[in-house]
Predicted model as a PDB file, atoms N, CA, C, CB and O in Angstrom, pLDDT in the B-factor column:
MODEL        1                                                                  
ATOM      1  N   UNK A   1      81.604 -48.900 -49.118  1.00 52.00           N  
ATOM      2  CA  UNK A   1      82.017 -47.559 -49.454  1.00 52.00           C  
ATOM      3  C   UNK A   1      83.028 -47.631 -50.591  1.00 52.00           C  
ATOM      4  CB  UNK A   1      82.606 -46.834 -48.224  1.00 52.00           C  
ATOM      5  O   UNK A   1      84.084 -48.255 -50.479  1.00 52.00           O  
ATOM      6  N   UNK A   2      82.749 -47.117 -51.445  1.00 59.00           N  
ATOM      7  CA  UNK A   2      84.039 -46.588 -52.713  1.00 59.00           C  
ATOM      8  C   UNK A   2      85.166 -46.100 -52.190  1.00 59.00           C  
ATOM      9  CB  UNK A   2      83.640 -45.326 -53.736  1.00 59.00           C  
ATOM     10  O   UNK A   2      85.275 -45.596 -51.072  1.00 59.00           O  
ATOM     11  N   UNK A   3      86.079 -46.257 -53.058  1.00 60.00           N  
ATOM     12  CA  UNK A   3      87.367 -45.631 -53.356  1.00 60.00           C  
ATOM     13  C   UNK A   3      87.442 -44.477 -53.280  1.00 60.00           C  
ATOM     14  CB  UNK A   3      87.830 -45.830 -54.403  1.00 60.00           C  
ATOM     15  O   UNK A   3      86.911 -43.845 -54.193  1.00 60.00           O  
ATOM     16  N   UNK A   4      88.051 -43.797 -52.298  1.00 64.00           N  
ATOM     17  CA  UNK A   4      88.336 -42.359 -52.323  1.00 64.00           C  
ATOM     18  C   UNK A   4      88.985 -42.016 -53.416  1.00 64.00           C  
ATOM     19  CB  UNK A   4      89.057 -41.900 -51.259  1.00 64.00           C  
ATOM     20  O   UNK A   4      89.982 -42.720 -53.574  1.00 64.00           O  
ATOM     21  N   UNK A   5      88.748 -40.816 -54.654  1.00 65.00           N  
ATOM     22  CA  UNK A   5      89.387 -40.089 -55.262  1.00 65.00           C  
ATOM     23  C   UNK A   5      91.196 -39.930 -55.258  1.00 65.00           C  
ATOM     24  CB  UNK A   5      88.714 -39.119 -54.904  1.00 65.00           C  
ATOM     25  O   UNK A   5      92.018 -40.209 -56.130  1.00 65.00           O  
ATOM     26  N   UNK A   6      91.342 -39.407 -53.991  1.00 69.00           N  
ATOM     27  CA  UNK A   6      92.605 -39.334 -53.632  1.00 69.00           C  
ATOM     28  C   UNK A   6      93.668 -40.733 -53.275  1.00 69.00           C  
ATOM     29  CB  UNK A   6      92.441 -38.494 -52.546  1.00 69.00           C  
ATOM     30  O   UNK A   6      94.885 -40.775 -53.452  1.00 69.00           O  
ATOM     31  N   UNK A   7      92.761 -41.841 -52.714  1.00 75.00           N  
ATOM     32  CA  UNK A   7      93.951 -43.134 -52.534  1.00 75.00           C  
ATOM     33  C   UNK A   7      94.566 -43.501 -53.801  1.00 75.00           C  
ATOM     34  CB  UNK A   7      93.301 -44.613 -51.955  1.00 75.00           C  
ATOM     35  O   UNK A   7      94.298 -42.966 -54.877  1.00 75.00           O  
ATOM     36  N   UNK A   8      95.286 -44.308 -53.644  1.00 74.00           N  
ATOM     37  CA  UNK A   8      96.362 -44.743 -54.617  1.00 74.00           C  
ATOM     38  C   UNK A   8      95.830 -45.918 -55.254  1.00 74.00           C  
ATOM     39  CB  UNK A   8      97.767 -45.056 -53.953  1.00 74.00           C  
ATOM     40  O   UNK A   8      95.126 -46.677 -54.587  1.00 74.00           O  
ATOM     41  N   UNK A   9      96.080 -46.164 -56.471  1.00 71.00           N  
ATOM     42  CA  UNK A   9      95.339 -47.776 -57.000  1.00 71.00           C  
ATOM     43  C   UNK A   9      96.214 -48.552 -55.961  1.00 71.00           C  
ATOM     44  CB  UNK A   9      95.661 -48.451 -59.019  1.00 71.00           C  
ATOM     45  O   UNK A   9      97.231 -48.132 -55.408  1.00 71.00           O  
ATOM     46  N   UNK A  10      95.376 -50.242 -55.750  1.00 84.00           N  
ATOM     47  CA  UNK A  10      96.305 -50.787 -55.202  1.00 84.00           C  
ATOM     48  C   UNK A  10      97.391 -52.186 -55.835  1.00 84.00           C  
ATOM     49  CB  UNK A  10      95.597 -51.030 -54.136  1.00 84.00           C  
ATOM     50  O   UNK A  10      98.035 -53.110 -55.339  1.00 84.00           O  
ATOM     51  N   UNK A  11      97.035 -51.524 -57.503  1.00 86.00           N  
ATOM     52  CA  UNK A  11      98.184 -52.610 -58.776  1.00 86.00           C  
ATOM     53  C   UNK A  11      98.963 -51.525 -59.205  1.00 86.00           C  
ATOM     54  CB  UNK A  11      97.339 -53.522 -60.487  1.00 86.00           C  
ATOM     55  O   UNK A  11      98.560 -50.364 -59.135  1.00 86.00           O  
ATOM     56  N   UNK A  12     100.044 -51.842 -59.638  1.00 90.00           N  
ATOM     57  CA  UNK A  12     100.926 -51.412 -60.440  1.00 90.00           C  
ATOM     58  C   UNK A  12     101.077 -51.861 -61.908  1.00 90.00           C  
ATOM     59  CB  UNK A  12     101.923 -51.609 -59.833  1.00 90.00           C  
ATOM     60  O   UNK A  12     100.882 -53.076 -61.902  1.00 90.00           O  
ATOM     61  N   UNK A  13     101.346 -51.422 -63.219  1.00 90.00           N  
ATOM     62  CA  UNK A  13     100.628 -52.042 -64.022  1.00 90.00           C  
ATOM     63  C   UNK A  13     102.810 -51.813 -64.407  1.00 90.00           C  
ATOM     64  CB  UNK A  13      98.793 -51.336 -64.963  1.00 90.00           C  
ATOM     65  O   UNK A  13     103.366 -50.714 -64.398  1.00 90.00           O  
ATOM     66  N   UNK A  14     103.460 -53.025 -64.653  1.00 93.00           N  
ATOM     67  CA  UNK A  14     104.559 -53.014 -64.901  1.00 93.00           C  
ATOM     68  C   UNK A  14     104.897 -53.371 -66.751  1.00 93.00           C  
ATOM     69  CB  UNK A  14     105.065 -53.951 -63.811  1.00 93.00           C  
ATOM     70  O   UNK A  14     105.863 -52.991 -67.413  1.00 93.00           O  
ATOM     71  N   UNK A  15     103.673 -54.242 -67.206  1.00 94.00           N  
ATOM     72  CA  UNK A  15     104.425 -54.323 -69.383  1.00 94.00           C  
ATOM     73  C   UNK A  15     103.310 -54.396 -69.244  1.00 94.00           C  
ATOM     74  CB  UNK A  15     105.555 -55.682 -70.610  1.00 94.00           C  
ATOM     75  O   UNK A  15     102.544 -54.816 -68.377  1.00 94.00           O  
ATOM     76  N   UNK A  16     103.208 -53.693 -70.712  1.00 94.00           N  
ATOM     77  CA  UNK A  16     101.806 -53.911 -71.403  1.00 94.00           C  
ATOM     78  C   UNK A  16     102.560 -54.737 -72.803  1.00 94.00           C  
ATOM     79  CB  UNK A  16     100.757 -52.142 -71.809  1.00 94.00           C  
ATOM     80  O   UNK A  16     103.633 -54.440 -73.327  1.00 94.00           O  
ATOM     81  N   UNK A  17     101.858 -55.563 -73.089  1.00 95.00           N  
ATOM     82  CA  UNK A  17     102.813 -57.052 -74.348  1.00 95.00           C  
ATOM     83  C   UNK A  17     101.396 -56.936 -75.312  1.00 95.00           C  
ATOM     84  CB  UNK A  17     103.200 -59.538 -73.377  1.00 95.00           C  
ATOM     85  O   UNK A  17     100.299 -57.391 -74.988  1.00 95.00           O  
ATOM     86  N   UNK A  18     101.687 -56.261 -76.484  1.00 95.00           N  
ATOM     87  CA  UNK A  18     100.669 -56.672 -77.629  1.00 95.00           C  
ATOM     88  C   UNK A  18     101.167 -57.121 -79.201  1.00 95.00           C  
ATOM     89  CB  UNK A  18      99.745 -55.398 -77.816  1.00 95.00           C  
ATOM     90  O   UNK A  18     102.271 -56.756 -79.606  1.00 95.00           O  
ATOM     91  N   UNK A  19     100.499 -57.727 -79.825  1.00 94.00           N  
ATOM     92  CA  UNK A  19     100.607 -57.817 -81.298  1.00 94.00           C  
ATOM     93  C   UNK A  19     100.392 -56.669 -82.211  1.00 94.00           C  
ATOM     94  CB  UNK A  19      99.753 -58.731 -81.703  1.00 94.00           C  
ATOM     95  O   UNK A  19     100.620 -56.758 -83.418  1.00 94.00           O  
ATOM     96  N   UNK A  20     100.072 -55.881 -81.792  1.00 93.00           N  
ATOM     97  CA  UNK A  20      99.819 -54.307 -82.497  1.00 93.00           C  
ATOM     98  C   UNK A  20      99.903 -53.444 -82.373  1.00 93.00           C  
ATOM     99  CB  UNK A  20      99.162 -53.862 -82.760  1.00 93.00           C  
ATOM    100  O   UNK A  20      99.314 -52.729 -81.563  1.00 93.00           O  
ATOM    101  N   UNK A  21     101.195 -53.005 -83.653  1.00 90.00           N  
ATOM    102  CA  UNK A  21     101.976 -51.566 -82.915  1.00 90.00           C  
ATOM    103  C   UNK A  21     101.274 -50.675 -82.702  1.00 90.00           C  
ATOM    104  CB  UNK A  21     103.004 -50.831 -83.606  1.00 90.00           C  
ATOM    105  O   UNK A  21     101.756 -49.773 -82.017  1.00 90.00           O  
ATOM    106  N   UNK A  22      99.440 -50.486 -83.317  1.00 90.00           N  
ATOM    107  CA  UNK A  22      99.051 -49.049 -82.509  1.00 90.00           C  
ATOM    108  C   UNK A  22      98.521 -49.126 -81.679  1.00 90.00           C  
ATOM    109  CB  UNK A  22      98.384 -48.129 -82.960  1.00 90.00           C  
ATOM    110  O   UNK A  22      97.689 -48.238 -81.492  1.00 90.00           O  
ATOM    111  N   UNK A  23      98.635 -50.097 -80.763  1.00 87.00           N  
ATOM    112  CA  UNK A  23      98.200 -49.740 -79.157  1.00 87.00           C  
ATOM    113  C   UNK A  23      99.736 -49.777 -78.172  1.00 87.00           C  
ATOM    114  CB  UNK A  23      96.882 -51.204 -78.465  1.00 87.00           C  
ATOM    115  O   UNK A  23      99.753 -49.589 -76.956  1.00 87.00           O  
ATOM    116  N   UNK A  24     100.948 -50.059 -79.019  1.00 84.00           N  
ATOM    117  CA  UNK A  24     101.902 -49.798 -77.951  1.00 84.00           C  
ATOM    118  C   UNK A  24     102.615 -47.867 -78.103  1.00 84.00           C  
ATOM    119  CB  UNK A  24     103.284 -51.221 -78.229  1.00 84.00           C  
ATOM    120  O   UNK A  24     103.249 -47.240 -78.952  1.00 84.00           O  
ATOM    121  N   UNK A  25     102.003 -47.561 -76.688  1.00 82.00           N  
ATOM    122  CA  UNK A  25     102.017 -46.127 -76.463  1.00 82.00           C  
ATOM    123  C   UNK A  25     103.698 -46.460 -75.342  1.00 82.00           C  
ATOM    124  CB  UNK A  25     100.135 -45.344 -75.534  1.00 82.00           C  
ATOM    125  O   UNK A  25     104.039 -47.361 -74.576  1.00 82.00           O  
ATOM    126  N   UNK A  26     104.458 -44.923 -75.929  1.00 74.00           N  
ATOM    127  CA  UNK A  26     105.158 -44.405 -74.930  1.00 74.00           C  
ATOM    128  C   UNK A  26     104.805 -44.196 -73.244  1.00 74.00           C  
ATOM    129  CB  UNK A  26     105.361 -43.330 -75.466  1.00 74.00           C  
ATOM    130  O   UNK A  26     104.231 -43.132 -73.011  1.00 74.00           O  
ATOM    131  N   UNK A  27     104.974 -44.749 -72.488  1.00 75.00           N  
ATOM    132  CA  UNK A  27     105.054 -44.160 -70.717  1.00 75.00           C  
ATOM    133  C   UNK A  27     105.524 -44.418 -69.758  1.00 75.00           C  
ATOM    134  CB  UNK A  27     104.249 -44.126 -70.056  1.00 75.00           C  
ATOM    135  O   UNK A  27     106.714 -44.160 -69.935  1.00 75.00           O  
ATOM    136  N   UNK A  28     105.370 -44.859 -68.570  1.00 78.00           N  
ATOM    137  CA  UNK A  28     105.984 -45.304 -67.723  1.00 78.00           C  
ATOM    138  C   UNK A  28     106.124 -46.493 -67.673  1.00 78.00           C  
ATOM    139  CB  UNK A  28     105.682 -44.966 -66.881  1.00 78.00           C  
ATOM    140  O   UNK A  28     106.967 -46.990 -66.926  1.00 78.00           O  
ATOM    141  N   UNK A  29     105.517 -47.054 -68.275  1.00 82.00           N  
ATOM    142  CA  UNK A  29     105.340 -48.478 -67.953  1.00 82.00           C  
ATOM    143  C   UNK A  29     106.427 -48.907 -69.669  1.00 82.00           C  
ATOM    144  CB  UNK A  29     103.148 -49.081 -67.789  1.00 82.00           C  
ATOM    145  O   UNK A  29     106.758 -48.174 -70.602  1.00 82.00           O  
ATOM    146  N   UNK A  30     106.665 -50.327 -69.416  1.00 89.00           N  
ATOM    147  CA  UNK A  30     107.361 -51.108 -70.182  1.00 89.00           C  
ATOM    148  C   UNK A  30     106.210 -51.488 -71.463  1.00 89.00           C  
ATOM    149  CB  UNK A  30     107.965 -52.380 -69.247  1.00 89.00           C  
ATOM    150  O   UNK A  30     105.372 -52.389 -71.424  1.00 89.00           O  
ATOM    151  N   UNK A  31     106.370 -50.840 -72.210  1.00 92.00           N  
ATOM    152  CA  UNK A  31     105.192 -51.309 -73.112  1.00 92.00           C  
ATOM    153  C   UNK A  31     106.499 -52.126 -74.470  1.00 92.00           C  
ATOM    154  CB  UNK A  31     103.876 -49.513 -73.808  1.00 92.00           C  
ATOM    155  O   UNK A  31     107.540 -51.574 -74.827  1.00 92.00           O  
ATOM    156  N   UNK A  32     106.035 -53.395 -74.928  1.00 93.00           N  
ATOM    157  CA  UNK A  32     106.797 -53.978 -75.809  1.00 93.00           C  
ATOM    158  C   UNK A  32     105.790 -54.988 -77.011  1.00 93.00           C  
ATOM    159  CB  UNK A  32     107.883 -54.814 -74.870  1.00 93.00           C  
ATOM    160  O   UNK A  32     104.890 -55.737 -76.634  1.00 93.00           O  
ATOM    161  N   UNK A  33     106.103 -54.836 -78.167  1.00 94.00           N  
ATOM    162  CA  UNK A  33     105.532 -55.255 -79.141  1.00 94.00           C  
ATOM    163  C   UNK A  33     106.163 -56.592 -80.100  1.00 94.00           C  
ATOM    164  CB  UNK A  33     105.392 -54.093 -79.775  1.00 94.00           C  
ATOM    165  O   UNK A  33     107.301 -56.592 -80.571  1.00 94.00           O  
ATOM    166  N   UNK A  34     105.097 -57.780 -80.280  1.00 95.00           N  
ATOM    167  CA  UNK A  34     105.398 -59.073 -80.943  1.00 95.00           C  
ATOM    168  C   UNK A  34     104.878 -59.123 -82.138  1.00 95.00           C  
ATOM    169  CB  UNK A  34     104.969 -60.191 -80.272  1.00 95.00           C  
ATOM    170  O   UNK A  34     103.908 -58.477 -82.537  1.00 95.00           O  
ATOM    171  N   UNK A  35     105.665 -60.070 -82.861  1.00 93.00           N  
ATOM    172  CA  UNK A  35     105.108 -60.146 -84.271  1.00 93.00           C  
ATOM    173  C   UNK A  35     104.082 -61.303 -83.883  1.00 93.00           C  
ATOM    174  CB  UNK A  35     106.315 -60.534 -85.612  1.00 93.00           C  
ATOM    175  O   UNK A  35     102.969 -61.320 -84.408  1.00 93.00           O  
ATOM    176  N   UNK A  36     104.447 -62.214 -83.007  1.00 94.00           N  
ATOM    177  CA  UNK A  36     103.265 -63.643 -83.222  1.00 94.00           C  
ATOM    178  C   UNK A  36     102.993 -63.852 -81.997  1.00 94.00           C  
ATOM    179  CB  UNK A  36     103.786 -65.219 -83.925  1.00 94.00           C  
ATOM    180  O   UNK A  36     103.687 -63.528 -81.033  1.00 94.00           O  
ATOM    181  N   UNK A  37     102.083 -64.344 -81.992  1.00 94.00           N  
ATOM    182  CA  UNK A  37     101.263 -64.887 -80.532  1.00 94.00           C  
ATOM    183  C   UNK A  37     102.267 -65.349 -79.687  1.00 94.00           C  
ATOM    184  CB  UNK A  37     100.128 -66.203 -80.697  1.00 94.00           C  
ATOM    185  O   UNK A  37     102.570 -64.697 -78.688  1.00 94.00           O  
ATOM    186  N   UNK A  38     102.954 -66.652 -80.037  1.00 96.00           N  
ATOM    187  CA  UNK A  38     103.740 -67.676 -79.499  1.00 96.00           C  
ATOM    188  C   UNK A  38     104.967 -66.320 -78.786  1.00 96.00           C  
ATOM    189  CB  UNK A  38     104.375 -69.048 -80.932  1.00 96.00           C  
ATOM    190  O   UNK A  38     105.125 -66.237 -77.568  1.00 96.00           O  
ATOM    191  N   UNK A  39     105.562 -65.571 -79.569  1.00 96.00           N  
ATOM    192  CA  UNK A  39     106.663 -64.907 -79.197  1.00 96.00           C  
ATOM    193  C   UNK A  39     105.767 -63.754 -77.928  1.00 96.00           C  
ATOM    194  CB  UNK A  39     107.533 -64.144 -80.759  1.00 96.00           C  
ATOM    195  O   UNK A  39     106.360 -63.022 -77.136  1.00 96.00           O  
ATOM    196  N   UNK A  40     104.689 -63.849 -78.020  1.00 95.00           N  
ATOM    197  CA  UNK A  40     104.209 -62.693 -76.939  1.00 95.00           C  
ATOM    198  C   UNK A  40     104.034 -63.448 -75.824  1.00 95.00           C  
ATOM    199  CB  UNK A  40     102.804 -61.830 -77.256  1.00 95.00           C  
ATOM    200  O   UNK A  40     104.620 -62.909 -74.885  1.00 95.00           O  
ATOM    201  N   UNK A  41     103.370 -64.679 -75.436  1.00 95.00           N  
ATOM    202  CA  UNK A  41     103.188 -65.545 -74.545  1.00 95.00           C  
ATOM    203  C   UNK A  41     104.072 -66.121 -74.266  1.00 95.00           C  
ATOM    204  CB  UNK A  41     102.447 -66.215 -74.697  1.00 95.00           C  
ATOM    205  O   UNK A  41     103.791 -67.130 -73.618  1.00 95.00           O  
ATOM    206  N   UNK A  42     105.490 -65.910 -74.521  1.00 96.00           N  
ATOM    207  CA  UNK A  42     106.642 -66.641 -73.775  1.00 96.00           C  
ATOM    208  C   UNK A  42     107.948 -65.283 -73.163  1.00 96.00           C  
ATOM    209  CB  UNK A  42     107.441 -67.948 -75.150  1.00 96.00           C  
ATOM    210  O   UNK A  42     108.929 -65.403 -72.430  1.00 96.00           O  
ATOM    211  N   UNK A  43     107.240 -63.829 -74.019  1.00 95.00           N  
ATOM    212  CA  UNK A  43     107.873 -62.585 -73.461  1.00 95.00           C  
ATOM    213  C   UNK A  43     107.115 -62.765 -72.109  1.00 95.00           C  
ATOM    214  CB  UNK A  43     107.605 -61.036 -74.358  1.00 95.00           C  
ATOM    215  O   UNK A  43     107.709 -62.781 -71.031  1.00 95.00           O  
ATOM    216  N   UNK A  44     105.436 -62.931 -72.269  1.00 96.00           N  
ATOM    217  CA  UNK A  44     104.965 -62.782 -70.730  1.00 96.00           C  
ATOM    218  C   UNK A  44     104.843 -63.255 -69.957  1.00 96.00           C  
ATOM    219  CB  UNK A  44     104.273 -62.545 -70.414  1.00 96.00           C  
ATOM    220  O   UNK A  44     104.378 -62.821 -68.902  1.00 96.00           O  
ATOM    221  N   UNK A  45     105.209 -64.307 -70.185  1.00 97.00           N  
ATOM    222  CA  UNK A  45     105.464 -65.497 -68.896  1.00 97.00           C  
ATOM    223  C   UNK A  45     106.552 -65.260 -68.262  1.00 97.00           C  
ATOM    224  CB  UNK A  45     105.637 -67.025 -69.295  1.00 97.00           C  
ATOM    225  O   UNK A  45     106.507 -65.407 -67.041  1.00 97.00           O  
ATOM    226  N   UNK A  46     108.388 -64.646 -69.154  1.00 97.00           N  
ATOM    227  CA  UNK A  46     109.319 -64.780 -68.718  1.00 97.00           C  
ATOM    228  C   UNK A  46     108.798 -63.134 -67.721  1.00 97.00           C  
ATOM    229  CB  UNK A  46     110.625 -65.072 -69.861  1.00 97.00           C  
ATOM    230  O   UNK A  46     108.844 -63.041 -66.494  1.00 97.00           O  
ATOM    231  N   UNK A  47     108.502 -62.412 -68.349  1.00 96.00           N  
ATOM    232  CA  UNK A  47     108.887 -61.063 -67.452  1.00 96.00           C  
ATOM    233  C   UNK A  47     107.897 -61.505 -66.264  1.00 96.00           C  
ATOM    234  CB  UNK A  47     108.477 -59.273 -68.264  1.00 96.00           C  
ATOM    235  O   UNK A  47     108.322 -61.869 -65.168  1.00 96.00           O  
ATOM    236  N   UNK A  48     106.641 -61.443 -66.569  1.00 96.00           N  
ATOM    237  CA  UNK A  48     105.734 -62.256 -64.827  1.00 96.00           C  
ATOM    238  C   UNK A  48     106.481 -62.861 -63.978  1.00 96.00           C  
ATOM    239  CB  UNK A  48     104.603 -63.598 -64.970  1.00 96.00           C  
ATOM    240  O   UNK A  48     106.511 -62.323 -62.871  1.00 96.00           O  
ATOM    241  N   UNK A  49     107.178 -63.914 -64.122  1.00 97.00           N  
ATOM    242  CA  UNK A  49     107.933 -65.213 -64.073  1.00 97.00           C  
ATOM    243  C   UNK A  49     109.020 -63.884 -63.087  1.00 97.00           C  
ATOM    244  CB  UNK A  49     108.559 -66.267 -65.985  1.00 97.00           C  
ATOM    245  O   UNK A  49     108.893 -63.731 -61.873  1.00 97.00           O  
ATOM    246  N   UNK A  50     110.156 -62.964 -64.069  1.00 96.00           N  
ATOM    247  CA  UNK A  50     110.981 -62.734 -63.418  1.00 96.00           C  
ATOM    248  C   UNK A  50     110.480 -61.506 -62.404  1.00 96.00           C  
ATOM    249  CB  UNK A  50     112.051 -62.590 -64.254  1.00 96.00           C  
ATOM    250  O   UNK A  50     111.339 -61.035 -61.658  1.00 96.00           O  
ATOM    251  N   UNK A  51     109.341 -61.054 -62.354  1.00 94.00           N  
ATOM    252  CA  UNK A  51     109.050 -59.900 -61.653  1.00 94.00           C  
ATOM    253  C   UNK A  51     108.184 -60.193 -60.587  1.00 94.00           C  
ATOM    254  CB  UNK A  51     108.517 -58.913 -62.462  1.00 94.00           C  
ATOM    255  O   UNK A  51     107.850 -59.220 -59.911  1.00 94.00           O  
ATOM    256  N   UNK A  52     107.896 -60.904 -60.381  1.00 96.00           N  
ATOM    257  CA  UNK A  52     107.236 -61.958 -59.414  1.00 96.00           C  
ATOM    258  C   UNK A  52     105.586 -61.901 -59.595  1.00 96.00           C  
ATOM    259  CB  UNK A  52     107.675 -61.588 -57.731  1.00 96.00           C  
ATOM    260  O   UNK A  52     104.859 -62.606 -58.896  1.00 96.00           O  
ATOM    261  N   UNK A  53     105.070 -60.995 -60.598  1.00 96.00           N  
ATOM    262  CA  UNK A  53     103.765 -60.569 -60.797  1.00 96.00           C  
ATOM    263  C   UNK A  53     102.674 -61.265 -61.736  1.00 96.00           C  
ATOM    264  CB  UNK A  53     103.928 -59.363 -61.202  1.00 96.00           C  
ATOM    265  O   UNK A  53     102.937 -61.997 -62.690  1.00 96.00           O  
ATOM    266  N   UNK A  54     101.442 -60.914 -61.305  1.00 96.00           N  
ATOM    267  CA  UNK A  54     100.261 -61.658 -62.409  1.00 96.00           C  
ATOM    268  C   UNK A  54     100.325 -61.251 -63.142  1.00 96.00           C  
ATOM    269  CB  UNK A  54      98.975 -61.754 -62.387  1.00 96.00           C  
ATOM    270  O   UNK A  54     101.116 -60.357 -63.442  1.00 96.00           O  
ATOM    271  N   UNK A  55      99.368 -61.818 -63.874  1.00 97.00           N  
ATOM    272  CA  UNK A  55      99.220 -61.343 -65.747  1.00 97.00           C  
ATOM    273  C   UNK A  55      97.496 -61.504 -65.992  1.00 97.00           C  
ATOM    274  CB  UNK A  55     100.311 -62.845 -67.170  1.00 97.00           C  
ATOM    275  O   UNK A  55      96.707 -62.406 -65.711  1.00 97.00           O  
ATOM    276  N   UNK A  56      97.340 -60.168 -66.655  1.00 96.00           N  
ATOM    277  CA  UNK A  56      95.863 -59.978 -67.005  1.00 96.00           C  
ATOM    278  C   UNK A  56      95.797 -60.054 -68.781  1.00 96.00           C  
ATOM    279  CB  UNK A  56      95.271 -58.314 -66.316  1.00 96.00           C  
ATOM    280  O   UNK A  56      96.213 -59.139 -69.492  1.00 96.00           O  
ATOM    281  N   UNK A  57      95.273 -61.154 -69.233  1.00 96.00           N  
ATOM    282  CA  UNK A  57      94.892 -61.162 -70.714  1.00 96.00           C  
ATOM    283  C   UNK A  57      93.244 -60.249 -70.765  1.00 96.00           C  
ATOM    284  CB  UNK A  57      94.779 -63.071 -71.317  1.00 96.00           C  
ATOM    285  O   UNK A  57      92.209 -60.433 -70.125  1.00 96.00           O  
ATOM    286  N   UNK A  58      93.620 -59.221 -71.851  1.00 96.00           N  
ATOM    287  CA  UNK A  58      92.591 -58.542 -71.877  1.00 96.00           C  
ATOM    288  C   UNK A  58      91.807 -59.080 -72.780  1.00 96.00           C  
ATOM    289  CB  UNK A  58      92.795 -57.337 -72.037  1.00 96.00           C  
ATOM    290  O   UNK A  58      92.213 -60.159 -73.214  1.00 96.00           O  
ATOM    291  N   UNK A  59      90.367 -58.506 -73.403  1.00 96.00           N  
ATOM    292  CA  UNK A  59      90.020 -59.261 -74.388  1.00 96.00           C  
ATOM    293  C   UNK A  59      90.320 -59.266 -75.758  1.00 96.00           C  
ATOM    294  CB  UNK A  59      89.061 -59.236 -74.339  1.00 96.00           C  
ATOM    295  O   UNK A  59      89.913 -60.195 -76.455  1.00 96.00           O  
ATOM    296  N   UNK A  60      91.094 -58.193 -76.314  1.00 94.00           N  
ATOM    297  CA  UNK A  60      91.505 -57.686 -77.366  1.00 94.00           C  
ATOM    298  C   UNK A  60      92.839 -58.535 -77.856  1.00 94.00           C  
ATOM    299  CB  UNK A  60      91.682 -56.239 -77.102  1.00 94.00           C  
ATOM    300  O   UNK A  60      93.329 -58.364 -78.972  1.00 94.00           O  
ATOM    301  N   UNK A  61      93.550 -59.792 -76.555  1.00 94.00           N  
ATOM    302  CA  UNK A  61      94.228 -60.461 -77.053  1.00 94.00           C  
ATOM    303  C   UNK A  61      95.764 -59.902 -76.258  1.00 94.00           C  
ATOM    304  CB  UNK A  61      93.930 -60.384 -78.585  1.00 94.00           C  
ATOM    305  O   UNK A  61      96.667 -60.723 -76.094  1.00 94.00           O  
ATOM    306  N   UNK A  62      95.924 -58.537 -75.830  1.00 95.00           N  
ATOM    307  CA  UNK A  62      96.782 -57.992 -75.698  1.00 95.00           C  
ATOM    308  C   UNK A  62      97.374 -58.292 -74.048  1.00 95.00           C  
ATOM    309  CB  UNK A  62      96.404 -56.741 -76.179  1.00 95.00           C  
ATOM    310  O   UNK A  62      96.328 -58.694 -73.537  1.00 95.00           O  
ATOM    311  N   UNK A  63      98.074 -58.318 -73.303  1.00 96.00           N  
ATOM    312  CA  UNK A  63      98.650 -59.038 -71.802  1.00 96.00           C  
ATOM    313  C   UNK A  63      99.031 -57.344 -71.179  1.00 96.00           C  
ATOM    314  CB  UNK A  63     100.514 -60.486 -72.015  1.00 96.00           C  
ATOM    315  O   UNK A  63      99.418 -56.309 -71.721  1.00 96.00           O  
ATOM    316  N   UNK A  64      98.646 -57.783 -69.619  1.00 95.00           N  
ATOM    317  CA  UNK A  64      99.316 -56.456 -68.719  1.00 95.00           C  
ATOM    318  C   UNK A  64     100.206 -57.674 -67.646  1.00 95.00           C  
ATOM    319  CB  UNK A  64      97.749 -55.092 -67.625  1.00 95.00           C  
ATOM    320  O   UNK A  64      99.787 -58.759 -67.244  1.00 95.00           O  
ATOM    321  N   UNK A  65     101.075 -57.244 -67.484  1.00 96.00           N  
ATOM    322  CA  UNK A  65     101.678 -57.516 -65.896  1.00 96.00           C  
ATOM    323  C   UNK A  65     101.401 -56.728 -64.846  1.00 96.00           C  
ATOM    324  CB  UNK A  65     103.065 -57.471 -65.795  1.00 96.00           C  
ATOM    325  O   UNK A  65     101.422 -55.546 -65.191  1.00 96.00           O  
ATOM    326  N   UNK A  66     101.244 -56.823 -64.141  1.00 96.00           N  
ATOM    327  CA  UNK A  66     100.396 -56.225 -62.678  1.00 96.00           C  
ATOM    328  C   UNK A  66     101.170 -56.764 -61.454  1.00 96.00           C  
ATOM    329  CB  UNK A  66      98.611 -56.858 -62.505  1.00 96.00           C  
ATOM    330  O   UNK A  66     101.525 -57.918 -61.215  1.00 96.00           O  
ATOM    331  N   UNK A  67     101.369 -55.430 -60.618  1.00 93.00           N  
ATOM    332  CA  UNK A  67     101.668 -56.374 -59.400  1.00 93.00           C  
ATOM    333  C   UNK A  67     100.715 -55.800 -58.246  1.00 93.00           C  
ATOM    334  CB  UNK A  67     103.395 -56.345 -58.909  1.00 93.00           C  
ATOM    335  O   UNK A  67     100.534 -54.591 -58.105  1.00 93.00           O  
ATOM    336  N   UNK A  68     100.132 -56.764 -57.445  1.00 87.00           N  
ATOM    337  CA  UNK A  68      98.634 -56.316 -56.713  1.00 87.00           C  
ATOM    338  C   UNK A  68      99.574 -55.568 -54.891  1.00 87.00           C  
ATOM    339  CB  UNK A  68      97.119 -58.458 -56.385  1.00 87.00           C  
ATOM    340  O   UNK A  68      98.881 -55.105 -53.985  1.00 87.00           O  
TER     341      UNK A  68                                                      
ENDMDL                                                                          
END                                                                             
């Protein structure tokens, strides 16, 4: 059976970490922007790292932190 409409997701989506300022949007979430690869993959390790949460590399290159 599917997902009821009404339940709640069951991730929280806590940084969105990209190389390109036009996908970092204003919202609830921590959205933060890198000039180089190296400086984005060591922002997302530390915040995962300190938030106790996974990390989803999308295919576009860009990282979510998630907590399930």
């Amino acid at each position: 059976m599917g997902r009821e409409s009404s339940m709640k997701p069951s991730y929280e989506i806590l940084a969105y970490l990209s190389t390109n300022k036009e996908r970092i949007l204003s919202g609830g979430n921590l959205c933060l922007y890198s000039e180089n690869e190296k400086e984005l993959t060591t922002m997302m390790r530390d915040i995962a790292k300190g938030l106790k949460a996974d990390v989803v590399k999308l295919t576009n290159g860009d990282y979510m932190v998630i907590r399930i």
